[in-house]
C-alpha positions as CSV (number, residue, x, y, z in Angstrom):
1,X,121.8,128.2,102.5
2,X,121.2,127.4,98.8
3,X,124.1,124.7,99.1
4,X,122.7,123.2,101.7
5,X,119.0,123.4,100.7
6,X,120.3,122.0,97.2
7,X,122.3,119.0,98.4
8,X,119.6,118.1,101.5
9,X,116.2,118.4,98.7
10,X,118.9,116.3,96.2
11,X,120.6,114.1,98.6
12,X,117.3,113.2,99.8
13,X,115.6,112.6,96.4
14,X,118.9,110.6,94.8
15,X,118.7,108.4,98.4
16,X,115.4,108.0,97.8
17,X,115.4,107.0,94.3
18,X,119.0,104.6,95.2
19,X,117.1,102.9,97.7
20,X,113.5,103.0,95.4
21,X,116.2,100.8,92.6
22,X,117.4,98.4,94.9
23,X,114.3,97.7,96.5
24,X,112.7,96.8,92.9
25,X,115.6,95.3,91.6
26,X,116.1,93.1,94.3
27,X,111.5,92.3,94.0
28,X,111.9,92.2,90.6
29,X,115.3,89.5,90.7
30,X,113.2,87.8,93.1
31,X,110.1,87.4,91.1
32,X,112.2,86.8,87.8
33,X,114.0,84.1,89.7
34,X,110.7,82.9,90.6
35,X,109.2,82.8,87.4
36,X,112.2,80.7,86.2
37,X,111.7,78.8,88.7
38,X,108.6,77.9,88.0
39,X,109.2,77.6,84.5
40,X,111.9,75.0,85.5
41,X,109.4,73.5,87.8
42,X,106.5,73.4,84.9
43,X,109.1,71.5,82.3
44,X,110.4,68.6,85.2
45,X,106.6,68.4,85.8
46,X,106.4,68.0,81.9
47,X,109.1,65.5,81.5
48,X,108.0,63.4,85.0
49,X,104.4,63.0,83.3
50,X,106.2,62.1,80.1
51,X,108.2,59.1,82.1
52,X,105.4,58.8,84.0
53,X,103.0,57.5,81.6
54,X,105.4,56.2,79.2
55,X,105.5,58.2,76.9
56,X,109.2,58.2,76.2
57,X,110.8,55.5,74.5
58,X,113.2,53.2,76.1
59,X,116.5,54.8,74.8
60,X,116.2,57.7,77.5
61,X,119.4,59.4,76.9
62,X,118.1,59.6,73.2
63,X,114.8,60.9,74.1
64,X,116.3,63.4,76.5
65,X,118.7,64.8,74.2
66,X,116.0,64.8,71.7
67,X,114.0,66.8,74.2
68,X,116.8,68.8,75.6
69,X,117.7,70.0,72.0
70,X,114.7,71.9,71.6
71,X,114.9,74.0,74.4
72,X,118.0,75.6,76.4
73,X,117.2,73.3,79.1
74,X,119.7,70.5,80.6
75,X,117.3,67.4,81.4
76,X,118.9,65.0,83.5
77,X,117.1,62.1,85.1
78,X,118.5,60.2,88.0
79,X,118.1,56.9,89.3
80,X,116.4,56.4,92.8
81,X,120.1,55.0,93.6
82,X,121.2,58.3,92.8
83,X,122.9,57.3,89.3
84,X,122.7,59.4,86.1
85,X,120.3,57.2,83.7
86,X,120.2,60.5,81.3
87,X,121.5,63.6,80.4
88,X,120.8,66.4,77.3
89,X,124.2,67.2,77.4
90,X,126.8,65.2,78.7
91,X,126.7,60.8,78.5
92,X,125.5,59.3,81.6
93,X,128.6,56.7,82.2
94,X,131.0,60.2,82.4
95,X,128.6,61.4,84.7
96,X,129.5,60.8,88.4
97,X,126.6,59.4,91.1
98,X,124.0,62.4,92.4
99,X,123.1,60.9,95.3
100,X,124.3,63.8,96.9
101,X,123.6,66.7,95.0
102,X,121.3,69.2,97.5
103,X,118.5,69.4,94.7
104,X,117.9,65.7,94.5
105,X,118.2,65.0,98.7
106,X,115.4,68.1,98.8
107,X,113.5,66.3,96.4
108,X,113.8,62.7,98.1
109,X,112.8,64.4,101.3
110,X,110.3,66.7,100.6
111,X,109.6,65.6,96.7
112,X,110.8,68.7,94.8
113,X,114.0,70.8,95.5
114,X,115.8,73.5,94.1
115,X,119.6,74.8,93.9
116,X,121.7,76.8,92.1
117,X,125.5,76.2,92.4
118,X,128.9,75.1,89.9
119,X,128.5,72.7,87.7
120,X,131.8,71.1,87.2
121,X,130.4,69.0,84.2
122,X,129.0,71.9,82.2
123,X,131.8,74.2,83.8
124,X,129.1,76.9,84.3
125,X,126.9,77.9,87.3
126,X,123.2,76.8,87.3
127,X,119.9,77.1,88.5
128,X,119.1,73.0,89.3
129,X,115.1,72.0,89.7
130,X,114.3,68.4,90.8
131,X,111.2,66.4,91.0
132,X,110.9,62.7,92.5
133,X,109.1,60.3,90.6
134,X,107.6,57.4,92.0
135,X,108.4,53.6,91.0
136,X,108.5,53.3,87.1
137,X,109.9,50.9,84.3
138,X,112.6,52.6,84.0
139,X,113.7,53.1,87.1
140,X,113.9,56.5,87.2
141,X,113.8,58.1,90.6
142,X,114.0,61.6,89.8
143,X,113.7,64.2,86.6
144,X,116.3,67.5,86.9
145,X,116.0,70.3,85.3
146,X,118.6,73.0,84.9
147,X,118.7,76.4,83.3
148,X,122.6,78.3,83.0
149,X,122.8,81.1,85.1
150,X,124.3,83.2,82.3
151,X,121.1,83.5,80.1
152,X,119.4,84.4,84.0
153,X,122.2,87.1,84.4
154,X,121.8,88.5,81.3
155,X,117.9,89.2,81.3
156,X,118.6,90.0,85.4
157,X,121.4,92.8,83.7
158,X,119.5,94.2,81.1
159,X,116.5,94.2,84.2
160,X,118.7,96.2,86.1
161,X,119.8,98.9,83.6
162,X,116.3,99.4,82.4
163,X,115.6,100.1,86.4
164,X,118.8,101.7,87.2
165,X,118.6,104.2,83.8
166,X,115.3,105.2,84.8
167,X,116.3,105.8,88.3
168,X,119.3,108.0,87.0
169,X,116.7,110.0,84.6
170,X,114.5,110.1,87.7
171,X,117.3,111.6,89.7
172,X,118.3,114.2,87.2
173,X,115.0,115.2,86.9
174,X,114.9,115.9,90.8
175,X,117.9,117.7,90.9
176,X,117.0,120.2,88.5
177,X,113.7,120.4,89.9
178,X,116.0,120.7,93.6
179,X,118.6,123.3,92.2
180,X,115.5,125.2,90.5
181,X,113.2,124.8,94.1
182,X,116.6,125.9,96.2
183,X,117.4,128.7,93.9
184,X,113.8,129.7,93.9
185,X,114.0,130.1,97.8
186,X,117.6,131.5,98.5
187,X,117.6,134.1,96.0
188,X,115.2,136.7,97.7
189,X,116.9,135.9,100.9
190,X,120.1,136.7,98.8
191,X,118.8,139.7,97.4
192,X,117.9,140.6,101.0
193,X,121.2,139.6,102.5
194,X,123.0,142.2,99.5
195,X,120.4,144.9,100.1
196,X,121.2,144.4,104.1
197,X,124.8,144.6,103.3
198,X,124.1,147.7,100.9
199,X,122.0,149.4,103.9
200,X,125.5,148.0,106.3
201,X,127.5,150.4,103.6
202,X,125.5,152.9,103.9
203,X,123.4,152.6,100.6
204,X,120.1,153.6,103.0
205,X,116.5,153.8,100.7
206,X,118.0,150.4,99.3
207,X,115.1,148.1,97.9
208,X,114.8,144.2,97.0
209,X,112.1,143.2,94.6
210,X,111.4,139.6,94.2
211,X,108.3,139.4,92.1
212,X,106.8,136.7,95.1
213,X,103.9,136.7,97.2
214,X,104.4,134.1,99.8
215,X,106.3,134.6,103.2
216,X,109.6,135.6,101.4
217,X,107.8,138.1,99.3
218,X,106.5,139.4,103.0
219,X,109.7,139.3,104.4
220,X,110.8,141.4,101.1
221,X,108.0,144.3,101.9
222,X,109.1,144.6,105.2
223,X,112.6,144.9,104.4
224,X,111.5,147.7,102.0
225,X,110.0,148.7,104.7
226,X,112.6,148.7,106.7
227,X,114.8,150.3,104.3
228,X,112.6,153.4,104.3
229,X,112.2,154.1,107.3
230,X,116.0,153.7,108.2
231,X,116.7,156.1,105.3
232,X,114.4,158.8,106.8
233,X,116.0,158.4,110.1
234,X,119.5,158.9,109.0
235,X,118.5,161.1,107.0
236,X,117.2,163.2,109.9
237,X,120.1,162.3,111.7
238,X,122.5,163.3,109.5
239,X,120.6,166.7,109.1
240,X,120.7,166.9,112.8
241,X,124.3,166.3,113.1
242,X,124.9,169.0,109.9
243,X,123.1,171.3,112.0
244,X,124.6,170.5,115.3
245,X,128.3,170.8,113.6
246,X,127.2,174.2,111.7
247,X,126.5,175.3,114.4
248,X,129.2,174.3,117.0
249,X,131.6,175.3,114.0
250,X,129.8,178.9,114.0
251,X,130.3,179.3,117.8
252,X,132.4,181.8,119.3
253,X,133.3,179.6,121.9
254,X,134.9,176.6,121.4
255,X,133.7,173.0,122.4
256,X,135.5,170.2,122.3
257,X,134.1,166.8,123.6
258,X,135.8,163.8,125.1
259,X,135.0,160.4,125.6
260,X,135.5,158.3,129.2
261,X,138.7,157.7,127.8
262,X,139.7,161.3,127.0
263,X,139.5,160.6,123.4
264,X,138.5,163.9,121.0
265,X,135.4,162.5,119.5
266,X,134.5,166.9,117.9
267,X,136.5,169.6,118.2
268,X,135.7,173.1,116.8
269,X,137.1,175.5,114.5
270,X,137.0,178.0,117.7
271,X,138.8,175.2,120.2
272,X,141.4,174.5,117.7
273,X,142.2,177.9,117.1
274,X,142.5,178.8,120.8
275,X,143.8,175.8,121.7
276,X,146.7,176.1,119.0
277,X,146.3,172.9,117.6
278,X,145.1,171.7,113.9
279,X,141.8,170.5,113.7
280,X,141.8,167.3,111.0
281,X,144.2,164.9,112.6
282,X,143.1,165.6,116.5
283,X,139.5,163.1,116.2
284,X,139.7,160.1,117.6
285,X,143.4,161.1,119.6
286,X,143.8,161.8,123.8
287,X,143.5,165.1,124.5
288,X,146.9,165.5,126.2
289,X,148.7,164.8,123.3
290,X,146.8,167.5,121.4
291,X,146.7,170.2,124.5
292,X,150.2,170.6,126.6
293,X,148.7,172.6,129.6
294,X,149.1,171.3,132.1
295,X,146.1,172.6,134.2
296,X,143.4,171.7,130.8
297,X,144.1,168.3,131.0
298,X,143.6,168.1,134.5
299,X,140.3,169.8,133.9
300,X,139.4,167.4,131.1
301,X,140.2,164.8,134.0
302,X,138.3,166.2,136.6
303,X,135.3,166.3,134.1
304,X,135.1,162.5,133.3
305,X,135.0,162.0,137.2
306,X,133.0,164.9,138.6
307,X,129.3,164.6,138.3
308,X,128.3,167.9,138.8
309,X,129.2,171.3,136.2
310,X,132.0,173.7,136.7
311,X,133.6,176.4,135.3
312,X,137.5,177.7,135.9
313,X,139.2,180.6,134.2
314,X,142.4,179.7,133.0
315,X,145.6,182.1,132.0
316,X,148.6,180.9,130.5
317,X,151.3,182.7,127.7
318,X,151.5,181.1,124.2
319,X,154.2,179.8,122.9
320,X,157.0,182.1,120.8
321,X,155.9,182.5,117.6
322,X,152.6,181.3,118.3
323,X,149.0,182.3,116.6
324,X,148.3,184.3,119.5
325,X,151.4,185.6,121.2
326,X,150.9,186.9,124.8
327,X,148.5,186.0,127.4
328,X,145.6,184.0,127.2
329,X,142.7,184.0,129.5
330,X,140.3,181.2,129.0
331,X,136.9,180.7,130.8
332,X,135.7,177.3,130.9
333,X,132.8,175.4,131.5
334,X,133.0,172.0,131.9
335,X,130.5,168.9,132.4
336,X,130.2,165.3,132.5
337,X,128.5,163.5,130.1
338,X,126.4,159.9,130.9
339,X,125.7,157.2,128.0
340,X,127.0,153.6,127.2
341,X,129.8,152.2,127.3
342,X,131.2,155.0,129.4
343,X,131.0,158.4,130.7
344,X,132.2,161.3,128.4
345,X,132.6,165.0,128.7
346,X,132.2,169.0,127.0
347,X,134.6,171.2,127.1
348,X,133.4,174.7,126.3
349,X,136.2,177.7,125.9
350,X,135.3,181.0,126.1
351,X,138.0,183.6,125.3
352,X,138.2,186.3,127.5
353,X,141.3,187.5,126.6
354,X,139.9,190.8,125.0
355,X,137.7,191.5,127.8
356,X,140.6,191.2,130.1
357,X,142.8,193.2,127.5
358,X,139.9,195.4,127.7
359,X,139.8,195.7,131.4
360,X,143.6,196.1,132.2
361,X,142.9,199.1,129.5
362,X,140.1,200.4,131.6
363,X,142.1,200.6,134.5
364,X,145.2,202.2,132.9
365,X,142.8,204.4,131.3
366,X,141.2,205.4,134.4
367,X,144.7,205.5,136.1
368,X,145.7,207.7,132.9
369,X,143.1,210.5,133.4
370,X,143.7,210.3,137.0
371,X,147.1,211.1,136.6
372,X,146.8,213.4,134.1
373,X,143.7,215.3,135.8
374,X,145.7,215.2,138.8
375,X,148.7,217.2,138.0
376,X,147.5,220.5,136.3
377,X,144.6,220.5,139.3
378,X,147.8,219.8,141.9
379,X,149.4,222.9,140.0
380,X,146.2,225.3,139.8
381,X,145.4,224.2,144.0
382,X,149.4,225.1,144.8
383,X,148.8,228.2,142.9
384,X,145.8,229.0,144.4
385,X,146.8,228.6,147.9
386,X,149.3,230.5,147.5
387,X,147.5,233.6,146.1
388,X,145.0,233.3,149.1
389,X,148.0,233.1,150.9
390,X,149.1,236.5,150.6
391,X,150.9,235.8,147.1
392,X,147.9,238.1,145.4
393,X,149.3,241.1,147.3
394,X,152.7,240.7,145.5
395,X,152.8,242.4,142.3
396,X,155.7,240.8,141.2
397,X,154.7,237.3,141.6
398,X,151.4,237.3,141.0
399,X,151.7,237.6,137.2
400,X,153.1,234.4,137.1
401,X,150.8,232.8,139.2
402,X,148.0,233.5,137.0
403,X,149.8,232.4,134.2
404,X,150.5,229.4,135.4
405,X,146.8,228.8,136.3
406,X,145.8,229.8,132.8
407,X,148.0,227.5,131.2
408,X,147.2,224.3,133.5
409,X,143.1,225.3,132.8
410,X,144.1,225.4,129.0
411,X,145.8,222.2,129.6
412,X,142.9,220.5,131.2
413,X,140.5,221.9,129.0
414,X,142.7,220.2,125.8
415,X,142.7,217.5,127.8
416,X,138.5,216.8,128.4
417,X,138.0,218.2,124.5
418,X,140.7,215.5,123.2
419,X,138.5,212.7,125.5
420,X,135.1,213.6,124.4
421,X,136.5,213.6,120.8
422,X,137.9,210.2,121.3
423,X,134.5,208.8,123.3
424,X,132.5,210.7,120.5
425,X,134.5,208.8,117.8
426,X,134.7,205.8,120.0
427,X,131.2,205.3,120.6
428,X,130.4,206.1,116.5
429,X,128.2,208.9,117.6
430,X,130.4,211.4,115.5
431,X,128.2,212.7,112.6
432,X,131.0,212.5,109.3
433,X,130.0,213.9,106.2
434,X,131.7,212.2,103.1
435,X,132.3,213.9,100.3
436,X,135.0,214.6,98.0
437,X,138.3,215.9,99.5
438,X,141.1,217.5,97.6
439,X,143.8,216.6,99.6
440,X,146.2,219.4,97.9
441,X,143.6,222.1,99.6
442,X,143.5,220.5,103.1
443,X,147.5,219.9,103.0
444,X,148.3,223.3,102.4
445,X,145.8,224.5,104.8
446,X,147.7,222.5,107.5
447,X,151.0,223.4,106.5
448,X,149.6,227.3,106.8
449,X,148.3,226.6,110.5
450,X,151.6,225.2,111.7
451,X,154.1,227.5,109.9
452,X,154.7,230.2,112.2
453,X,155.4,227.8,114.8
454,X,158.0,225.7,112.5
455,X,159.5,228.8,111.9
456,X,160.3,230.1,115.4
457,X,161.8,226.5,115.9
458,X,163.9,227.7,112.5
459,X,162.1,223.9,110.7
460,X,161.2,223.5,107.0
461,X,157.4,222.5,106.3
462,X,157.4,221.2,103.0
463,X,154.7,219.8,100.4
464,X,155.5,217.2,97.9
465,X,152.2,217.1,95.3
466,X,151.2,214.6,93.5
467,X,151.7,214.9,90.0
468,X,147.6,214.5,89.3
469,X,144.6,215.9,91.3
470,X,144.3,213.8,93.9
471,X,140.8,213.5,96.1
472,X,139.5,211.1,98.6
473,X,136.0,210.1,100.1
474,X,136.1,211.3,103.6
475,X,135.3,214.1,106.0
476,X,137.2,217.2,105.0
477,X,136.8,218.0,109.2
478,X,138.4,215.0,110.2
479,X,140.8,214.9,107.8
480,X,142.5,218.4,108.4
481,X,142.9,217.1,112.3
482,X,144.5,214.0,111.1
483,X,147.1,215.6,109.4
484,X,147.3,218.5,112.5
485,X,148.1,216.3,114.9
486,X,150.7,214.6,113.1
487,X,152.3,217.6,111.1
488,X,151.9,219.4,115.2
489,X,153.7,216.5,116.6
490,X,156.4,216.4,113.6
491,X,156.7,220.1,114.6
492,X,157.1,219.3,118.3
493,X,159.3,216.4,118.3
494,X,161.8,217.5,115.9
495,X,164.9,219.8,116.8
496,X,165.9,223.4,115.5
497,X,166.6,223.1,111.9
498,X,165.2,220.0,111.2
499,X,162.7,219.3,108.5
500,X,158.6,217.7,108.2
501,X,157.2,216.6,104.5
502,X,153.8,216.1,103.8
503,X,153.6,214.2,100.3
504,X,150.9,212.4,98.8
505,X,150.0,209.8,95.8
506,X,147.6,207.7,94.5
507,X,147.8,204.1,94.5
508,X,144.9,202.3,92.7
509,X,141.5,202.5,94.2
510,X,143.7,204.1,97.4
511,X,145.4,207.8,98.1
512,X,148.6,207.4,100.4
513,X,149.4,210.1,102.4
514,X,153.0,210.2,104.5
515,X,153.9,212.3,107.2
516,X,157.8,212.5,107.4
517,X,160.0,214.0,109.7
518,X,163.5,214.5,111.2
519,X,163.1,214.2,114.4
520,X,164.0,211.9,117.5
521,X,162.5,209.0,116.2
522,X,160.8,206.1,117.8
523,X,162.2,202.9,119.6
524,X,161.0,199.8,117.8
525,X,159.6,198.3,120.8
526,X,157.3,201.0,121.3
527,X,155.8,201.3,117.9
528,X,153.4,198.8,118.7
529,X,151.6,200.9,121.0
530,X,152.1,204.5,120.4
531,X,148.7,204.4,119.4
532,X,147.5,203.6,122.8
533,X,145.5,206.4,125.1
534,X,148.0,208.4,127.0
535,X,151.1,206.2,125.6
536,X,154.2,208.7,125.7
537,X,157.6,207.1,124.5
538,X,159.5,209.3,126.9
539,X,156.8,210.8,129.5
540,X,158.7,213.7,130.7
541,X,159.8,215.2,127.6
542,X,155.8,214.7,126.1
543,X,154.2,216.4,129.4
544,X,156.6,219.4,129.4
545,X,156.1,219.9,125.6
546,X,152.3,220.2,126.5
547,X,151.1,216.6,125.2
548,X,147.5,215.1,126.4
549,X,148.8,211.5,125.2
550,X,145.8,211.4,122.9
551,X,146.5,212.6,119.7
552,X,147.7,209.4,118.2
553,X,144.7,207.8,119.1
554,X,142.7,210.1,117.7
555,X,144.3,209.9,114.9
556,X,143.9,206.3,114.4
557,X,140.4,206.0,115.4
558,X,139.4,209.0,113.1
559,X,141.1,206.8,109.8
560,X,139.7,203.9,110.7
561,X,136.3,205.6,110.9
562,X,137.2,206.7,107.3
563,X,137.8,203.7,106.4
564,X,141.3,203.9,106.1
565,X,144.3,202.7,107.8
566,X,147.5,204.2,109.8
567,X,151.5,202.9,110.4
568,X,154.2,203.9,111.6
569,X,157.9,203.5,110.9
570,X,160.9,204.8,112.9
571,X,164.5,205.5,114.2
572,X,166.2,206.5,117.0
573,X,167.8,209.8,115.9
574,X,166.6,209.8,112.1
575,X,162.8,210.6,112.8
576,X,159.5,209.6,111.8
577,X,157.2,208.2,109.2
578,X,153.3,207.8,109.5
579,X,151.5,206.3,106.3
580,X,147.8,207.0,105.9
581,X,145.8,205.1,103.3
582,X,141.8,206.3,102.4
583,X,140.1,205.5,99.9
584,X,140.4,207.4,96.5
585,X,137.7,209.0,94.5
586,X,138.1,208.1,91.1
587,X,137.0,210.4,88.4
588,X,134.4,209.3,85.9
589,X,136.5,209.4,83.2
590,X,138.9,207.0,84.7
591,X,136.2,204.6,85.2
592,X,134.8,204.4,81.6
């Protein structure tokens, strides 16, 4: 704009002067011409009068030289014949006829004429005035007078660079006065068009200032404006979309939305990590490239095109390896989205793997107790039946019977204790009081309570103290049943002759506790879950050694209610290890 502003207000104004200088140059040639016309015309008046009345003497060509001398004029007079009688600088008899010449026919015709042309006797061009003069002693017919071009040219060129150098100052003047007038305009509008680019980078707030107060000055405040007003709106926009994201990232489900050409315009933290797929490079990609099941993308499909909500529950197994190995079970709800240029869609994922996790262990809870309910009752009602069917009268039997009934009741009654322990615990409605626990005193109080029974298996209970006082922050309670049901179950599950060790040690701000025995050991693929309710390794052997199927949960549950944690290491045929870890009261003096 400022080239074109520039070169129009210049090109207009150095047109204007160009054609201003030719248009005086050519008045002012013309009236200079004119004037030397006329001053020709005055001096062949001058001379006529002088033949005229006589005044000249009769050597003419004297007298014309004489005359012709004092001026730069050529004088020339011409017989009515047309023959040179006189000339100020050339002799007549040299001097061919000028009968002809267009000057002197204008003059015989219409008394004075005028030409300008070559003269091949003064080798020069001319400017040629002539005047007819009527009958005279001499016999002169007409008086010529000529003036050389060159002098003409000379005043005519020093005419034209007095015009043309004042044109040229003229134009310089305009220009600057164009360039300052075009850069006076364009540079708001350039300061506009860099602070709209700024605003186009993202630079929002961005203001101009051009010190004006005509339209372009306007045009500046309401860009400013302008400016302000889109900086608030991003601004709120961008706090929105902070706020939208924070909160989509701090979802538990996970939402992922699509454009009409399945394109991953968000995805969050919660879809990538249940999804299995990294989060930075998946924007702007089609969803089946980042998902490969099958029956997602044809949900994501069925989105774009349905118009009206749905939700599906999806299972499927994760890959090998994977973040989440074993089934998953996804709930999803799914809707299209409407806007320009196309239809998009939301994808929201809700796990319900746990609750389904959770479920399947309901029911193999429920199924668990069942069972287990259901064979000491199946025992006490056979028993029963048979006592009312005459077994009571039979001394010999009847011993047995009631033994048997008082051993299934004892076994129930294990059974209900060890699940209200586990729902008490479970349900955090267990009352623990913490408090600092030598674990030296509750150890040997366990070994104490499961000697005898070691014994009549012929088994060695040993301790292995640390080599400091040792205490931990828990409940002395729960802590003596922790270690009873795994030193009870060393007891059980080891052979005659074999050997359990309860040792101890403290391991910075923790106290590690191990369990150890020689018994029949574990199969790896169980470990995993011999913490589960009513999980036996081998079912048989655990029922008719008197198990509930319990105790290891109860154990577990009880640490981690002490903040602690429980694992487990085995072999087949070399025994067992369980490694407790609570947290360790440190003395005062090691604190200091």
């Amino acid at each position: 704009m400022f080239w074109r502003l520039f070169g129009g207000l210049g090109g207009l104004a150095v047109v204007s002067l160009a054609l201003l200088g030719m248009l005086v140059v050519s008045r002012v040639e013309d009236q200079f011409l004119q004037q030397v016309e006329g001053s020709l015309k005055s001096k062949a008046i001058l001379v006529r009068e002088a033949v005229a009345h006589r005044s000249l003497q009769q050597d003419l060509q004297e007298n014309i030289q004489t005359l012709g001398a004092d001026s730069d004029l050529r004088i020339t007079l011409i017989g009515a014949e047309g023959e040179v009688l006189a000339d100020s600088q050339e002799q007549p008899r040299n001097m061919e006829n000028h009968g002809q010449r267009p000057e002197v026919l204008e003059a015989l015709e219409k008394t004075y004429g005028r030409a300008t042309r070559y003269s091949s006797t003064v080798h020069q061009s001319m400017m040629y005035v002539a005047l007819r003069i009527e009958a005279n002693p001499q016999g002169v017919g007409f008086v010529r007078v000529a003036l050389p071009l060159g002098q003409i040219e000379a005043r005519l060129s020093q005419l034209r660079q007095l015009v043309w150098t004042a044109a040229g100052l003229i134009a310089a003047v305009a220009m600057a006065l164009a360039f300052w007038l075009a850069r006076r305009i364009t540079r708001p509008l350039q300061e506009l068009t860099e602070g709209a680019e700024r605003i186009a980078g993202g630079s929002f707030g961005y203001k101009v200032f051009t010190g004006s107060h005509d339209e372009v000055g306007m045009l500046a405040q309401s860009f400013n404006q302008m400016s302000e007003q889109l900086a608030a709106q991003f601004s709120q926009v961008e706090d929105d979309r902070r706020q939208l994201r924070a909160i989509l990232s701090g979802m538990i489900e996970g939402v992922v939305a699509l454009d009409s050409e399945e394109r991953i315009l968000f995805a969050n933290d919660r879809a990538a990590q249940m999804l299995e797929f990294q989060q930075a490079p998946v924007l702007g990609r089609h969803f089946w490239e980042v998902v490969r099941q099958r029956s997602l993308q044809e949900m994501a499909r069925r989105a774009l095109t349905d118009p009206e909500p749905f939700r599906e529950e999806l299972t499927w197994s994760s890959p090998k390896g994977g973040p989440s190995p074993g089934p998953n079970s996804l709930t999803v709800h799914a809707a299209g989205l409407t806007g320009s240029p196309g239809r998009g869609a939301v994808l929201v994922f809700h796990d319900t793997s746990e609750l389904r996790r959770l479920e399947r262990l309901r029911q193999e809870f429920v199924a668990n107790v069942s069972h287990e309910l259901k064979t000491p009752l199946s025992v006490i009602k056979a028993t029963v039946e048979t006592l009312l069917d005459g077994g009571a009268d039979d001394p010999k039997n009847r011993l047995s019977f009631l033994n048997q009934i008082a051993h299934q009741a004892d076994r129930l009654h294990a059974l209900i204790l060890d699940l209200l322990s586990l729902a008490r615990i479970e349900s955090a409605t267990e009352a623990f009081q913490f408090q600092a626990v030598s674990v030296a005193d509750v150890a040997q109080a366990c070994v104490q309570r499961h000697q005898s029974l070691a014994h009549a298996k012929n088994q060695t209970v040993e301790i292995r103290r640390a080599e400091e006082e040792v205490q931990v922050w828990a409940d002395e309670e729960a802590l003596g049943q922790i270690l009873d049901n795994l030193v009870a179950n060393g007891v059980q599950y080891t052979p005659a002759g074999g050997r359990i060790c309860l040792r101890w040690q403290s391991e910075n701000d923790q106290v590690c506790l191990e369990v150890q025995d020689t018994g029949i050991g574990i199969p790896e693929h169980d470990l995993p879950r011999i913490f589960e309710r009513f999980f036996r390794v081998d079912k048989a052997r655990s029922r008719e050694l008197g198990g509930t199927g319990l105790g290891l949960s109860i154990v577990k549950h009880l640490v981690q209610a002490m903040h602690g944690t429980i694992q487990a290491t085995s072999k087949v045929g070399e025994g067992s290890t369980f490694t407790i870890r609570l947290p360790r009261l440190v003395p005062s003096s090691e604190t200091v």
